[in-house]
Residue, then its C-alpha position, 0 to 999 in steps of 0.5 A: x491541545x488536540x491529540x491527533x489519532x496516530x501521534x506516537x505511531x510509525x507508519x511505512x507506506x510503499x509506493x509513496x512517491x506518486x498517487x494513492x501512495x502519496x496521497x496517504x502517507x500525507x493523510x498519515x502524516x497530517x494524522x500524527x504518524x511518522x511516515x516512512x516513505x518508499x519507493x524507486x523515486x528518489x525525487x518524488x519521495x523527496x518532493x511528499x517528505x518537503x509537503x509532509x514537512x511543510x504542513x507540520x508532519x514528519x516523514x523519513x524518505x527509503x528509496x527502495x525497489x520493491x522487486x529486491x528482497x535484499x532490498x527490503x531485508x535492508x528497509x527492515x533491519x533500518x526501521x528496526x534499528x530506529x523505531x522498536x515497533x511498526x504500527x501501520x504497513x500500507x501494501x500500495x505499490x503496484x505494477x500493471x503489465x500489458x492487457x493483453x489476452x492470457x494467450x499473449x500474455x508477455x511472461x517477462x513483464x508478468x513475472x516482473x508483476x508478480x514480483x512487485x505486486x505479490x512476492x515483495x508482499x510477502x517479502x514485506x511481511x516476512x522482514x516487518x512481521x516481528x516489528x509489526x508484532x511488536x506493536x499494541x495495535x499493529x494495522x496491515x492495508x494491502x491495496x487491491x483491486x476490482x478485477x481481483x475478485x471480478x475478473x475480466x478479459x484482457x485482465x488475466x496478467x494483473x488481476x491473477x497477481x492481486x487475486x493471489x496478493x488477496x489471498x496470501x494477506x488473507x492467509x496472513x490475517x488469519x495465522x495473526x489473528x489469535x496470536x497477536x494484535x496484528x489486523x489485516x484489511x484489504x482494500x480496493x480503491x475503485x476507479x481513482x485518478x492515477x497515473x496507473x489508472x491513465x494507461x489502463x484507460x487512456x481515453x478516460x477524462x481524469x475529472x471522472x473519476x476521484x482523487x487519491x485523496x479520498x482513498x487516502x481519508x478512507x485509508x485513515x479513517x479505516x486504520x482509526x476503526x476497530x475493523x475485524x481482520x481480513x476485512x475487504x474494503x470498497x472504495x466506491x466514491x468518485x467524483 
């Protein structure tokens, strides 16, 4: 009988209702993990749990909006309560305001960006980092992106909220490093085929670029390596 890689492991993906996000939390859960689904989308994250079952996984679906730090306290205090550990977080969730230049940045819709893409990391680690600890060989993949560490113009709102996200995960991975089994890699998927990646280039033919699938097999075969913590990872396939 084959032993699949994760069998025994719990996983929470954020985000997992579309994309990247449901995309791995399915490579996840074909790989033996149980998937805790999250995100706003009540009826996505249904639909990925009825495609996890259906191929034989397991899945937990936990609506939650990623800008509530009371919301993700209360994801916590549930996953502790039924699991004693957490083996794999996967940081995917994201929001992308306006390109605009950073004169005319709109600061209402930044600080929602800033809220999900960087404070809710923090909160996420914050509430998950004693189950996470908790873990033999605890795996932290917080999604990035290009313009993190390439900026570029009409790009200042979202790219400074993954830059500053970059940063705080790896400040993370260092105060874990020596005091636990906790590792931390970052990764950037790349230009991927994502509902995101269509409002930011609306003339882009989505055959041009690669699907959340292959992120998603990097994303497992990653979590299968024994990576060095705070590795930065580049997702450079396409289709």
């Amino acid at each position: 009988m084959t032993v699949l890689p994760f069998e025994g492991q719990t996983a929470l993906v954020t985000g997992a209702s579309r994309g990247i996000g449901a995309a791995t939390a399915r490579a996840l859960a074909a790989a033996g993990a149980h998937v805790v689904l999250t995100a706003r989308d009540t009826k996505g994250l249904e639909a990925v749990e009825q495609a996890i079952f259906e191929a034989g996984g397991s899945a937990t679906i936990a609506p939650v909006d990623l800008a509530d730090a009371d919301g993700i306290a209360r994801l916590a205090s549930a996953v502790g309560q039924r699991w004693s550990k957490l083996d794999i977080l996967v940081i995917n969730a994201g929001l992308l305001p306006e390109l605009t230049s950073v004169a005319d940045i709109d600061q209402k819709a930044w600080s929602k960006a800033l809220t999900v893409n960087l404070l809710a990391t923090q909160a996420l680690i914050a509430n998950f980092d004693p189950l996470l600890r908790a873990s033999p060989d605890a795996r932290v993949i917080g999604m990035s992106s290009g313009v993190a560490a390439n900026p570029r113009a009409y790009w200042g709102a979202y790219a400074s909220t993954k830059a500053a996200c970059d940063v705080l995960l790896q400040c993370y991975a260092q105060e874990v490093a020596n005091v636990s089994k906790v590792r931390v890699a970052i990764l950037n998927p790349g230009a991927t085929r994502t509902a995101m990646r269509a409002r930011a280039y609306p003339g882009e033919d989505p055959a041009s670029v690669k699907p959340p699938e292959d992120v998603a097999e990097r994303i497992v075969g990653l979590l299968c390596e024994p990576f060095p913590t705070g590795i930065r990872v580049d997702v450079n396939a396409s289709r």
